[in-house]
C-alpha positions as CSV (number, residue, x, y, z in Angstrom):
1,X,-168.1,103.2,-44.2
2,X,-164.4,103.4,-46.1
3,X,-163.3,104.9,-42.6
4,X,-163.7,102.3,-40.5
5,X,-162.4,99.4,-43.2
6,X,-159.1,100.6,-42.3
7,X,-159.7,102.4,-38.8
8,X,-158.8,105.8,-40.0
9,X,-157.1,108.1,-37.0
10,X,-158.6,111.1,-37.1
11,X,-157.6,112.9,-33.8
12,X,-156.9,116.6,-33.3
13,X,-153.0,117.4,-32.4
14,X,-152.5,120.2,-29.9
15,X,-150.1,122.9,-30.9
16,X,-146.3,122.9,-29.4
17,X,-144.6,125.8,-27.9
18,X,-141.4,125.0,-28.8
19,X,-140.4,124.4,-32.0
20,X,-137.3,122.9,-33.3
21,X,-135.2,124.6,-36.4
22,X,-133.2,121.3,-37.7
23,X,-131.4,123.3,-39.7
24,X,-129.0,124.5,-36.6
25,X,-127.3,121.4,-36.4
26,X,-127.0,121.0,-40.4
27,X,-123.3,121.8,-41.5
28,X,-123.0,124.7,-43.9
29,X,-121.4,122.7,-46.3
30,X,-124.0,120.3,-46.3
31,X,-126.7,122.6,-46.8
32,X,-125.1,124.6,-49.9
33,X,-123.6,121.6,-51.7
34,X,-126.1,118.4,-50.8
35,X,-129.5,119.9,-50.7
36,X,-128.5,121.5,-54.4
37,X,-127.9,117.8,-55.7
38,X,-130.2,116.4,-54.0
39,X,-132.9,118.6,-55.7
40,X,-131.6,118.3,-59.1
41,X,-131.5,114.4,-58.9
42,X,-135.4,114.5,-57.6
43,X,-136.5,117.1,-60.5
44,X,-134.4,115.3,-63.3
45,X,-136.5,112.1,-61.7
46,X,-139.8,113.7,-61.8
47,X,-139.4,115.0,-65.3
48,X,-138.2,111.6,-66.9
49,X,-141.1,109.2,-64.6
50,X,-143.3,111.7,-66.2
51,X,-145.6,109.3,-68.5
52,X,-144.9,106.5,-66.0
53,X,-146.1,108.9,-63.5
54,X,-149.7,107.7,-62.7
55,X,-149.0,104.0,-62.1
56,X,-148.1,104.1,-58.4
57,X,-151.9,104.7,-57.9
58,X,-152.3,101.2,-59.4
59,X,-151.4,99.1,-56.6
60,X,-154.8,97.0,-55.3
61,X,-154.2,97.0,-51.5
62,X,-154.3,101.0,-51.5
63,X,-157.7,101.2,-53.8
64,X,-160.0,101.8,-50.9
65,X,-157.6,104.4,-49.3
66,X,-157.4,106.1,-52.6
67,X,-160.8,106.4,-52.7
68,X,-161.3,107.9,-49.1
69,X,-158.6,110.3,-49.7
70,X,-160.1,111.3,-52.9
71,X,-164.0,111.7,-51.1
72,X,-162.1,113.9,-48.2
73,X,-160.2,116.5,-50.5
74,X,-163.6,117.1,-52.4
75,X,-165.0,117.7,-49.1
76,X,-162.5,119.8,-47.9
77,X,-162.2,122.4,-51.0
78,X,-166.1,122.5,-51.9
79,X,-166.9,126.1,-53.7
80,X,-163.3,126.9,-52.9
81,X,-160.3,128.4,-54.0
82,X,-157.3,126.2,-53.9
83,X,-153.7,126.9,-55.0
84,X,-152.1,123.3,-55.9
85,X,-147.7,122.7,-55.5
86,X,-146.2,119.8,-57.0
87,X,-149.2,119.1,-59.0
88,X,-147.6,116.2,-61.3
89,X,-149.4,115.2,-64.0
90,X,-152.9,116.4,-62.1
91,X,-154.2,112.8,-60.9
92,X,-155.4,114.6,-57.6
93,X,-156.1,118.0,-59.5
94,X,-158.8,116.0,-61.1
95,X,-160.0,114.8,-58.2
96,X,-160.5,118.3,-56.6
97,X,-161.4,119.9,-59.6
98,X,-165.1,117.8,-59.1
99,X,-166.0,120.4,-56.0
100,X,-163.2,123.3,-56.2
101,X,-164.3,126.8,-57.2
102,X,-160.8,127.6,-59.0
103,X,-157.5,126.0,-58.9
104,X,-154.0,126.9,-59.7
105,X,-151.6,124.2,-60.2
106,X,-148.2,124.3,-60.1
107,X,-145.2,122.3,-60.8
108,X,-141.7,122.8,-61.5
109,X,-141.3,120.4,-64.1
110,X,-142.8,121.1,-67.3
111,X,-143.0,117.8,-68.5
112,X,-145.7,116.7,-66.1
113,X,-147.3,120.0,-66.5
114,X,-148.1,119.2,-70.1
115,X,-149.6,116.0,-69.3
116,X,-151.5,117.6,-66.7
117,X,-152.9,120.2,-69.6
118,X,-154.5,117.6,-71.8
119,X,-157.0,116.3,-69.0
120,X,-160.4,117.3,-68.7
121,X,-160.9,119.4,-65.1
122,X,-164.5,120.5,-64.4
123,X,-166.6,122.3,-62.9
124,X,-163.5,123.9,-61.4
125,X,-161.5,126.6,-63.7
126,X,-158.3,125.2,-63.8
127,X,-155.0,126.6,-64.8
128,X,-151.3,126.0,-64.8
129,X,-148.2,127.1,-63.6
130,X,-144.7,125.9,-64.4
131,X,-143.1,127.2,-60.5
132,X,-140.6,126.2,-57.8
133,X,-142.1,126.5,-55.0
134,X,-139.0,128.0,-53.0
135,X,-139.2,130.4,-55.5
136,X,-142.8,131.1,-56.4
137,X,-143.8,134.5,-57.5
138,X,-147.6,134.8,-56.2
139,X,-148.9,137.7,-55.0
140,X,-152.5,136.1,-54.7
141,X,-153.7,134.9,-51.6
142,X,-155.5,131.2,-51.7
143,X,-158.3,130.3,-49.4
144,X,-156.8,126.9,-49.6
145,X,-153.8,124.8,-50.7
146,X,-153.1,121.7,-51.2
147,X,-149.8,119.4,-51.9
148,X,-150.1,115.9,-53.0
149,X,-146.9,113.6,-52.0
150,X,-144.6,116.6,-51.7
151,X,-144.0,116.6,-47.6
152,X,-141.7,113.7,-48.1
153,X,-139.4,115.2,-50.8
154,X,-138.6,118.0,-49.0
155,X,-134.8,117.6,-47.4
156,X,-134.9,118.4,-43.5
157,X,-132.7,120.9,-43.4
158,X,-135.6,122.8,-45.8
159,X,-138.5,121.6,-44.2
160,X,-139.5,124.7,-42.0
161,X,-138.8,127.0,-44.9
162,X,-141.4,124.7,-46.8
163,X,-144.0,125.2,-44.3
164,X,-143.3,129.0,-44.2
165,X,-143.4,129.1,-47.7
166,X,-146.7,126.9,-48.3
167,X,-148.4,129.4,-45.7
168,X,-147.8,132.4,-47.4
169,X,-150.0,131.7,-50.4
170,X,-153.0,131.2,-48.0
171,X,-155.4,133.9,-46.3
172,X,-154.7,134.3,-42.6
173,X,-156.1,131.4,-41.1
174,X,-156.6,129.8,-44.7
175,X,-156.8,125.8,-44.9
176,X,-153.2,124.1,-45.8
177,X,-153.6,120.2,-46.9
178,X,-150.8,117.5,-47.4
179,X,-151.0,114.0,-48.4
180,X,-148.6,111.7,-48.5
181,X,-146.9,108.1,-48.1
182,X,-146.6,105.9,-44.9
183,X,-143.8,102.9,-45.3
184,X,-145.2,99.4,-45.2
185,X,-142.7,96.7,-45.9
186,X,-143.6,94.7,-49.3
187,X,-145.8,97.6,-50.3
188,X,-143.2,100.7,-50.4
189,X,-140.0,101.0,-52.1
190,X,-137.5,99.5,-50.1
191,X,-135.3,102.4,-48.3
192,X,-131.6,101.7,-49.2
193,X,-129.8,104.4,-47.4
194,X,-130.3,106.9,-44.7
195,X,-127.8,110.2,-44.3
196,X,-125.9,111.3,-41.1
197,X,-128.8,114.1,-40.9
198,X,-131.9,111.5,-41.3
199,X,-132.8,111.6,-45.0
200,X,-134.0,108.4,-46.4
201,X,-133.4,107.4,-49.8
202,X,-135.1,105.1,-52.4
203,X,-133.0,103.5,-55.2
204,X,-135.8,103.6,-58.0
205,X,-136.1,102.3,-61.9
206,X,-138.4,103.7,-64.4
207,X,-139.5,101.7,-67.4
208,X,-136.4,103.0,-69.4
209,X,-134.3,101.2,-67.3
210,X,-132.5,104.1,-65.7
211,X,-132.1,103.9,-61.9
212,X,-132.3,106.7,-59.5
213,X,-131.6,107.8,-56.1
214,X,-134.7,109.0,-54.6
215,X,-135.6,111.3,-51.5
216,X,-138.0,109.7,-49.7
217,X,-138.5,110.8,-46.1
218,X,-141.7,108.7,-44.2
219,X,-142.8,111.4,-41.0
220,X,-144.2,110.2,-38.0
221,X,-147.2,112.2,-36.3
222,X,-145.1,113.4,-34.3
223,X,-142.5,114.9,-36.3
224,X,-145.1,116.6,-38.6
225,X,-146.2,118.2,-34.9
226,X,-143.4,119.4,-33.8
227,X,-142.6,120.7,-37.6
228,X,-145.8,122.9,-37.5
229,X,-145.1,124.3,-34.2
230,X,-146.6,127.9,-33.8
231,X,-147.5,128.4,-37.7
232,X,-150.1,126.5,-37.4
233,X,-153.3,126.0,-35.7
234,X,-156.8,123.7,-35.7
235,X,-154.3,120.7,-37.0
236,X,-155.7,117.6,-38.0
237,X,-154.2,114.1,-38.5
238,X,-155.8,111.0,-40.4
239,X,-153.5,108.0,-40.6
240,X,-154.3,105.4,-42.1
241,X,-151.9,102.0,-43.4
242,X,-150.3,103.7,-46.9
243,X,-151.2,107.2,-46.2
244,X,-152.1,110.3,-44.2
245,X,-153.9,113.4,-44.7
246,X,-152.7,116.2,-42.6
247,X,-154.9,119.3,-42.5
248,X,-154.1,122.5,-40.7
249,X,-155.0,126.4,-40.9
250,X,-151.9,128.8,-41.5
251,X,-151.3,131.4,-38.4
């Protein structure tokens, strides 16, 4: 089996009582001048990688990880639901679309959402949504959601307003489902620079030849733990050498 090839960890993580906001030790000025330009810098990135987008899933050594991520997310949204942020250009909407009931995916930039648009998505009915997440006007409630290589973009100082804000579009108790990167050295971007608060940064060049500074934060287990805290419950872990799959249900 794909699981043991790479001696997936799949253990359950016990919820923690106390919880730590890492926003309270975050200057004011920091978080009202910093976070805005970091933000802008990561959608202006997003939008111009756009038709470039899809070649990080490329890379050979990751192929068989890929694949067991893919298998698991069809698994884990069979016949349902699923409300989709940071969708991209819908690489893993595809994917989910092969067992999903419905999905609604959403993306701020509109760039990737138009890419997105001209694939073929079935059986799932899929539709679109050009959203910011911080922002996002949704007054359905989602059985499920998932977010695909967003976890890691998110600035610390933000990071428990992103989890708060991810579990409101779910049902009480609804599934919440992240994906994202691990750092291995010759594999990963290099990280060039880390901030006074923790951030890591990636210096990265498209095709065009432009070069951008990057936000890209690599979580341990434990971080993402102590993150969740009491918002979450039933939370699951799978971490493997490139990625991990995190899977909890919203409280």
């Amino acid at each position: 089996m794909l699981q043991t090839t790479f001696h997936a960890n799949l253990r359950h993580i016990s919820r923690v009582e106390n919880m730590v906001d890492v926003t309270l030790a975050i200057p004011r000025k920091y978080c009202l001048h910093k976070r805005i330009n970091m933000n802008r810098d990561l959608i202006s990135y997003y939008r111009q990688r756009a038709n470039e987008y899809e070649k990080v899933y490329s890379k050979p050594e990751r192929q068989s990880e890929l694949l067991f991520i893919e298998q698991n997310l069809q698994d884990i949204f069979r016949n349902k639901s699923v409300i989709e942020i940071a969708c991209g250009t819908g690489y893993w909407t595809e994917k989910i679309s092969k067992s999903a009931a419905s999905i609604v995916a959403s993306d701020i930039n509109e760039s990737v959402i138009e890419i997105a648009k001209s694939k073929h998505y079935s059986p799932a009915s899929v539709n679109f949504q050009i959203a910011d997440l911080f922002q996002f006007n949704e007054t359905n409630k989602y059985e499920s959601l998932f977010g695909g290589f967003i976890w890691s973009h998110i600035n610390l100082p933000d990071l428990n307003r992103f989890i708060k804000c991810t579990n409101r579009l779910v049902e009480s108790g609804g599934m919440v489902v992240f994906i994202d990167n691990n750092y291995v050295e010759g594999s990963s971007q290099p990280i060039t620079e880390t901030d006074d608060i923790g951030n890591t940064f990636q210096m990265r060049t498209l095709e065009d030849g432009t070069t951008h500074r990057v936000l890209k934060n690599f979580p341990k287990e434990e971080q993402i733990q102590q993150a969740l805290g009491t918002v979450a419950s039933e939370i699951n872990f799978v971490g493997m050498q490139y990625y991990w799959i995190l899977k909890y249900k919203a409280l």
